[in-house]
N, C-alpha and C positions, 0 to 999 in steps of 0.2 A: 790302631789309629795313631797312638802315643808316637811308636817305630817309624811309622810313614810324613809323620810333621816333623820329627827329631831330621830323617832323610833328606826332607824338602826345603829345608833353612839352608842348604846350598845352593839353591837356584833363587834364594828369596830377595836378592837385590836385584832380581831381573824381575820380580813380580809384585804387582800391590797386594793388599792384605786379603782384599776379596777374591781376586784370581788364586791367591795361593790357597787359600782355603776351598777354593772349588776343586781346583787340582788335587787335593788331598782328598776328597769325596771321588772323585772320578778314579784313581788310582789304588783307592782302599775298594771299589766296587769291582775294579777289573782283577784285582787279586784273588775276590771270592767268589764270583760269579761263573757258571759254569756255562759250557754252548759258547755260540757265538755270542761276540760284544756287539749289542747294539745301546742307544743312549737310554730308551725303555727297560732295558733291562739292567743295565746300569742303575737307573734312576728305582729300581724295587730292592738292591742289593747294600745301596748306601744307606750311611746311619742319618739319622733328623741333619737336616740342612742340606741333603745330597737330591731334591725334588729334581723328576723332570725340566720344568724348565729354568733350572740352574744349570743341570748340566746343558741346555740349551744354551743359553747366555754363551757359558764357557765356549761353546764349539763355534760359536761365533765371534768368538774375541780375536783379535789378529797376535801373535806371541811371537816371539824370534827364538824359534824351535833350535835355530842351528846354534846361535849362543848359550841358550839350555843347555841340550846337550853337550857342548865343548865343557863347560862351566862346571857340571856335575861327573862330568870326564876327568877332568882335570884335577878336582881336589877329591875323588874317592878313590880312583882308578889310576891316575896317570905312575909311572915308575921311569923317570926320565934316563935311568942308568941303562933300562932293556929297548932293546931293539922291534920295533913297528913294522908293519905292512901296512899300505893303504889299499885295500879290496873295494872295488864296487862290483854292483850286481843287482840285477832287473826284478822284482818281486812282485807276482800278478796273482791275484786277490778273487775267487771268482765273484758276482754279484749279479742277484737280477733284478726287474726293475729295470726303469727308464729313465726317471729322473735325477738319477745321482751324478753328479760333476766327476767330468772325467769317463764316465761307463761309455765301454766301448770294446771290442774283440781282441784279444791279446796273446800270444801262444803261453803256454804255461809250461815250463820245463817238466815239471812232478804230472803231469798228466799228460803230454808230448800230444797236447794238440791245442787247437786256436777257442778259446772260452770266451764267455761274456764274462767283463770284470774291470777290475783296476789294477793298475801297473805305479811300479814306487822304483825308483832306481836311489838306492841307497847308497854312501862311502862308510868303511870299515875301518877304525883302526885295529889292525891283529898284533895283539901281545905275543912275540915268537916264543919265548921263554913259559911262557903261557897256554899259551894255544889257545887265547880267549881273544873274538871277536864283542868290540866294542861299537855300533853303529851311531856316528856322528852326524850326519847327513845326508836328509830325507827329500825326495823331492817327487810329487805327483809328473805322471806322464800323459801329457794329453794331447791326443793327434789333432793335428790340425787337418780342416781342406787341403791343403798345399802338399801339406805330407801324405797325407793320403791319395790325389793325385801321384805324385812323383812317385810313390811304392806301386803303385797301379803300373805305372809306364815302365819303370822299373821291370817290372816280371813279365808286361808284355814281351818287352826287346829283348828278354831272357829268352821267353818260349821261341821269339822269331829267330834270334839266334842259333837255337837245337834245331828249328830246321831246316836252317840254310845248307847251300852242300857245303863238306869240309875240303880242305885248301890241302896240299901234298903238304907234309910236315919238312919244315924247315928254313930259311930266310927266302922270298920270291925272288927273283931274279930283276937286277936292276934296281932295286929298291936301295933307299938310301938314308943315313940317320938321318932321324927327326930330333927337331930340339926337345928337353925334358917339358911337360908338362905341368906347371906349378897344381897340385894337387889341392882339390876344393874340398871339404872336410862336409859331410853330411850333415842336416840338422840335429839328429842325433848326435855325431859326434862331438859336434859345436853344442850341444848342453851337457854332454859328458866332460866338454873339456871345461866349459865353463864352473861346472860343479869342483870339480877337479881344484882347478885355481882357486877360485872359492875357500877350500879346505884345507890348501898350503897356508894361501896367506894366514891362518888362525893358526893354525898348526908349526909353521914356522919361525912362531917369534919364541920356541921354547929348543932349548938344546938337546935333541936326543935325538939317535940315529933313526932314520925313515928309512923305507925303499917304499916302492910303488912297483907294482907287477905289469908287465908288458906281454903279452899272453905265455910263453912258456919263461922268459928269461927276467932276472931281477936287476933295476937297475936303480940308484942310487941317486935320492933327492937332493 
């Protein structure tokens, strides 16, 4: 416990005494505790002052996770001489159960089919020199009605599509350029970009070389 308060005195001007100290119970439980993490089981694994509903409190306290993280990034981690990547990437959780924020059907890459669970789309910074993924920003995915509509009509016009007939291969005859269409960015992509932005701005007030990955090609922040 000595080790994990000595750790946590870098994030402690983002936290009051009672938050930090909670944090320190919930983080010294998740280290020993075996199985899945839940806050019950947390709450058997911590030492005197780690009770259930302490760690209750904590899960209900609102924290600025993403300044944490940059913060404890920055003064244990950061090496401004080596060269970064910024990775994100979708992490879906399975879960059952009804009433948990967020639960909802999500494909799962490690089991390549559509689960009950939760979804986290995470940003990465990668030490190249390293080969160590550092994950800075976290954010829950929660479908809305809207979206879920528009993925619905989506796959219809997909399937109507496969059975339309197909057209002879090549420009039709008489046809003629159309102007470009300014392209409208899906709600997903408008919270990827938004996260995205997000994570320069912090990221950018410190001199060391970035790239950000563009599906196969690197290009240069």
């Amino acid at each position: 416990m000595t080790e994990i308060l000595a750790l946590l005195q870098t994030i402690a001007p983002l936290l009051g005494k009672t938050t930090l100290r909670q944090v320190s119970q919930v983080v010294f439980g998740m280290l020993v505790a075996s199985g899945r993490i839940t806050m019950l089981g947390l709450s058997r694994w911590t030492e005197k002052g780690g009770s259930y509903r302490t760690i209750q409190r904590l899960y209900h306290t609102v924290l600025p996770w993403n300044a944490i993280h940059w913060l404890f990034f920055r003064k244990r981690f950061l090496q401004p001489a080596d060269e970064y990547l910024i990775a994100g990437d979708e992490v879906v959780v399975s879960k059952a159960g009804k009433e948990t924020y967020g639960l909802d059907r999500f494909l799962s890459g490690l089991q390549q089919q559509v689960i009950p669970g939760l979804s986290f789309f995470a940003f990465s910074l990668v030490n190249v020199r390293e080969e160590q993924s550092y994950p800075l920003q976290i954010s829950q995915i929660v479908k809305s009605e809207a979206g879920k509509a528009a993925c619905k009509t989506k796959k219809e016009d997909k399937q109507a599509k496969k059975t339309t007939e197909k057209r002879k291969p090549g420009r039709p005859k008489g046809s003629k350029n159309k102007p470009k269409v300014e392209v409208v960015l899906s709600a997903e992509l408008l919270r990827v970009q938004s996260g995205l932005r997000n994570l320069l701005a912090r990221v950018g007030k410190y001199q060391m070389p970035i790239y950000w990955l563009t599906f196969l090609s690197i290009s240069p922040v």
